[in-house]
Structures are given as C-alpha cells and as structure tokens.
C-alpha positions as CSV (number, residue, x, y, z in Angstrom):
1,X,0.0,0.0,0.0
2,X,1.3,3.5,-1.2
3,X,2.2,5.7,1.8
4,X,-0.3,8.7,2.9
5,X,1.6,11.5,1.5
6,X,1.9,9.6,-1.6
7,X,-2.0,9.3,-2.4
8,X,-2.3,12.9,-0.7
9,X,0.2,14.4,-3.6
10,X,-1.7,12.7,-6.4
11,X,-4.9,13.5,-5.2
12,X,-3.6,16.9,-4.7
13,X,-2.4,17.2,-8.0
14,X,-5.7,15.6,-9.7
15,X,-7.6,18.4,-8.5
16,X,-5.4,20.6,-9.1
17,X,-6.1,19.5,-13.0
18,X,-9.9,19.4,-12.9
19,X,-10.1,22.7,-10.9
20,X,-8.9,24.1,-14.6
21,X,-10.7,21.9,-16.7
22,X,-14.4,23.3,-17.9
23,X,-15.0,26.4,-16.4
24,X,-15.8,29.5,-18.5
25,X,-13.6,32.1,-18.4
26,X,-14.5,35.7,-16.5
27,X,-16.7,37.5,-18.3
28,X,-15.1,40.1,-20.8
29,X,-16.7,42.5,-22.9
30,X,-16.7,40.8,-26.3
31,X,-18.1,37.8,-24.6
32,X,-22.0,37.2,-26.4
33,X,-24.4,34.7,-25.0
34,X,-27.3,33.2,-26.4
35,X,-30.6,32.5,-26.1
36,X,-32.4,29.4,-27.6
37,X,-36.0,29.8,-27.6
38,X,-37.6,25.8,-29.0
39,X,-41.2,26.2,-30.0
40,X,-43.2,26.2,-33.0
41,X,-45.6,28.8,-32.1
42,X,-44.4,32.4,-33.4
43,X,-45.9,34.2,-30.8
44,X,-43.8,32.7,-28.0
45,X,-40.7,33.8,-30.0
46,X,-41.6,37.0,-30.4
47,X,-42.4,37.5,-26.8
48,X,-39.2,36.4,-25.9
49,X,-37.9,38.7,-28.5
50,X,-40.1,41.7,-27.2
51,X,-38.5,41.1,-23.4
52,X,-34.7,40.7,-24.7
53,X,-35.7,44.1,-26.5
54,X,-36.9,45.9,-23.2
55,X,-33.6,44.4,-22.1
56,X,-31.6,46.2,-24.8
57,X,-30.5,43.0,-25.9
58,X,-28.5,42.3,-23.3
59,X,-27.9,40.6,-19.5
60,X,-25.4,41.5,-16.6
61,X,-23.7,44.2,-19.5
62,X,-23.1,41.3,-22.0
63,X,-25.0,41.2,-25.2
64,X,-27.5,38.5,-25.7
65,X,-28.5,36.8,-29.0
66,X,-32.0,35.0,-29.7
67,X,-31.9,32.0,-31.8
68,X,-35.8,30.5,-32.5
69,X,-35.9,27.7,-33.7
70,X,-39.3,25.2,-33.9
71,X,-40.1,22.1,-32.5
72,X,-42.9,21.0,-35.4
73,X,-43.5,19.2,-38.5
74,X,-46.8,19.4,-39.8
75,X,-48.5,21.6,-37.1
76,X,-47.5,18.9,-34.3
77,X,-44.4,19.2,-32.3
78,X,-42.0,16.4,-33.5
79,X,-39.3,14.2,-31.4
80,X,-36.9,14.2,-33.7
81,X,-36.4,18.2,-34.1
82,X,-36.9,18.8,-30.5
83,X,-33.8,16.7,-29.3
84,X,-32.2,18.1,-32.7
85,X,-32.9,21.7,-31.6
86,X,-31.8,21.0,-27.7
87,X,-28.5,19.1,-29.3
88,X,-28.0,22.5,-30.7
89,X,-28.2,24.7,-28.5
90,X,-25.9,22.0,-25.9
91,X,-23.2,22.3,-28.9
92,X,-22.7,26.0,-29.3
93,X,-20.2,27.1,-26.7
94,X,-22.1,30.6,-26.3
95,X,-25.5,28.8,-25.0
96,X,-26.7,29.7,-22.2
97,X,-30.0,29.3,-21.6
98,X,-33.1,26.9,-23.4
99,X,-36.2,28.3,-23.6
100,X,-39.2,25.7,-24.3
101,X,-41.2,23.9,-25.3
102,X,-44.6,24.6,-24.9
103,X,-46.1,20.9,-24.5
104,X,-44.6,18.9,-21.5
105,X,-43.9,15.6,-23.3
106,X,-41.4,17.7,-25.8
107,X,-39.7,19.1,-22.6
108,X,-39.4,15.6,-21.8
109,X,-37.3,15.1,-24.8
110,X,-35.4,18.3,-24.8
111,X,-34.4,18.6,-21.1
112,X,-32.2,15.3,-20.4
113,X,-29.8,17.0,-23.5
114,X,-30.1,20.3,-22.5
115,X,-29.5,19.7,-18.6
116,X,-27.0,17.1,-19.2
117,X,-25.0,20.3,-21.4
118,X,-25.3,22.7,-17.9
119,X,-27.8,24.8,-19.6
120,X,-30.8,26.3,-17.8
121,X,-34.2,25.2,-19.2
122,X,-36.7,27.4,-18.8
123,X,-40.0,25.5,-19.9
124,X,-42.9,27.5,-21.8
125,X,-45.4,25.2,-20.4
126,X,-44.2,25.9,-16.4
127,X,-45.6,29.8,-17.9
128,X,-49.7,30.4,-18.3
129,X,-51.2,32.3,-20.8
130,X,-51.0,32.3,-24.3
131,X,-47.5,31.8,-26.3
132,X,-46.6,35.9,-26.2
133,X,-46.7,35.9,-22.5
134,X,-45.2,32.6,-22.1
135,X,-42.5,33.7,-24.5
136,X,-41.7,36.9,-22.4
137,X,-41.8,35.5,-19.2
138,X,-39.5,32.8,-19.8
139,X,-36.9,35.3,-21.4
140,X,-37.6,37.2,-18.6
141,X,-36.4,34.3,-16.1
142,X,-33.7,33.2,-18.6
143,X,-32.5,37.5,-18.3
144,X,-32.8,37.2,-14.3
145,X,-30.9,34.6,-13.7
146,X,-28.1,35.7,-16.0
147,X,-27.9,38.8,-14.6
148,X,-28.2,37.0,-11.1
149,X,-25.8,34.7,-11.5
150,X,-21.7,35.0,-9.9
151,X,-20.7,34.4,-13.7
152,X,-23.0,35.1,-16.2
153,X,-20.8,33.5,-18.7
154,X,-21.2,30.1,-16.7
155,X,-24.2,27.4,-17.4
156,X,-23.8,26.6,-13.9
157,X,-23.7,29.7,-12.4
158,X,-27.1,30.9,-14.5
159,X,-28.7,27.8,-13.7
160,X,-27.8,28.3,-9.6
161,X,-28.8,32.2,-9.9
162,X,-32.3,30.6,-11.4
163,X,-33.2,29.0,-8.3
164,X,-33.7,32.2,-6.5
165,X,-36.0,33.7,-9.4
C-alpha cells in the first residue's frame, strides 16, 4: 500500500487539474451569450424577442443573441427536431440558456440534452397564458438569472442564480 503523502500528492495534484478543466472564463466585454427559444408557435418567440428588446439586448452588460428555432413538423411538435434543436443549442459554446417547449412531453425530450449540457431550461409550459406571454416570461427568467448569477458567462452559475427567481 502507497504511503499517505503519496495518495495525498496525487490527489492533490488531480484536483489541481480538474479545478482548470471546464470552467468559463470571466466574463469580458466581447463575450455574447445566447438564447435558444424551441417552439413552433411564433408568438412565443416573439415574446421572448419583445422582453430581450426591453432588455436592450442584453444581461449583466453582456450582449445577448435570440436563436428560434421550432419544434414541429406538420403543425405537431415532432421528437426528432426537439432533441435536434436541444442538441443544438448544448453544442454551441455561447448557449446559455433553453427556452421551451410549450407541451410537457417535448420538454421531456429536450431537457435530459439540455441539462446534461449545464444549460438552464426554462419551460414555456411551467408559464400560463397564451405563447406571447409565455414567450416573455421565460426570457424574462432566462435575463434574471443571467444577470443573477456569480458568472454570467457560466451554465452553472445561471442555472444556480435561477433557483432564486
């Protein structure tokens, strides 16, 4: 059996590694974040567009970009594009928040990608009313906990500040 200070120094020096492995950077004033908004209805997106706008397009002094993108084929929401969209926004290194869907069984889809990526998931169907208002108020969460959070440029540092909203 290795001696104490052995494993101590090796464990030591494994965290040491991880502590620098993943994090985001501090944010810096060409840093851009962005916004995924997943349903198919228009008026949600352009809610959520309307609130980023009363914003100025932005969150804790960093600008924010809205990507919508839909979740249907043929007037009903579709599997295959939700997990699509959700792999899309987990891939771009500038996501930082997932606003959608508006049915729960596509949030069912979207969020085991989109949480196992760090990102916050703000659900359009946690929000009533009709899509406009759900579409603003989950932009509006999304806003809040960026601008709440220790580092805004962090997925887990938004999702954290969005337990308090």
């Amino acid at each position: 059996m290795p001696p104490r200070s052995w494993v101590s120094a090796v464990a030591a020096a494994a965290l040491g590694l991880l502590a620098g492995c993943g994090g985001s950077s501090s944010p810096s004033g060409d840093a851009t974040l962005t916004i995924y908004a997943s349903a198919d209805a228009p008026a949600f997106a352009a809610g959520a567009s309307a609130e980023l706008a009363k914003h100025d397009g932005q969150a804790a002094g960093l600008p924010v970009t809205l990507v919508a993108l839909g979740d249907a084929t043929g007037g009903h929401w579709d599997p295959v594009r939700i997990a699509e969209n959700a792999r899309m926004a987990s891939e771009d290194s500038t996501s930082i928040a997932y606003l959608g869907e508006l049915e729960p069984g596509a949030t069912r889809i979207s969020e085991p990608i989109t949480g196992q990526a760090g990102i916050l998931q703000i659900s359009g169907d946690e929000v009533k009313g009709n899509p406009s208002e759900a579409g603003a108020a989950t932009m509006r969460k999304a806003l809040n906990a960026i601008d709440g959070a220790d580092d805004p440029t962090d997925r887990a540092s938004v999702r954290h500040a969005s337990l308090g909203n």
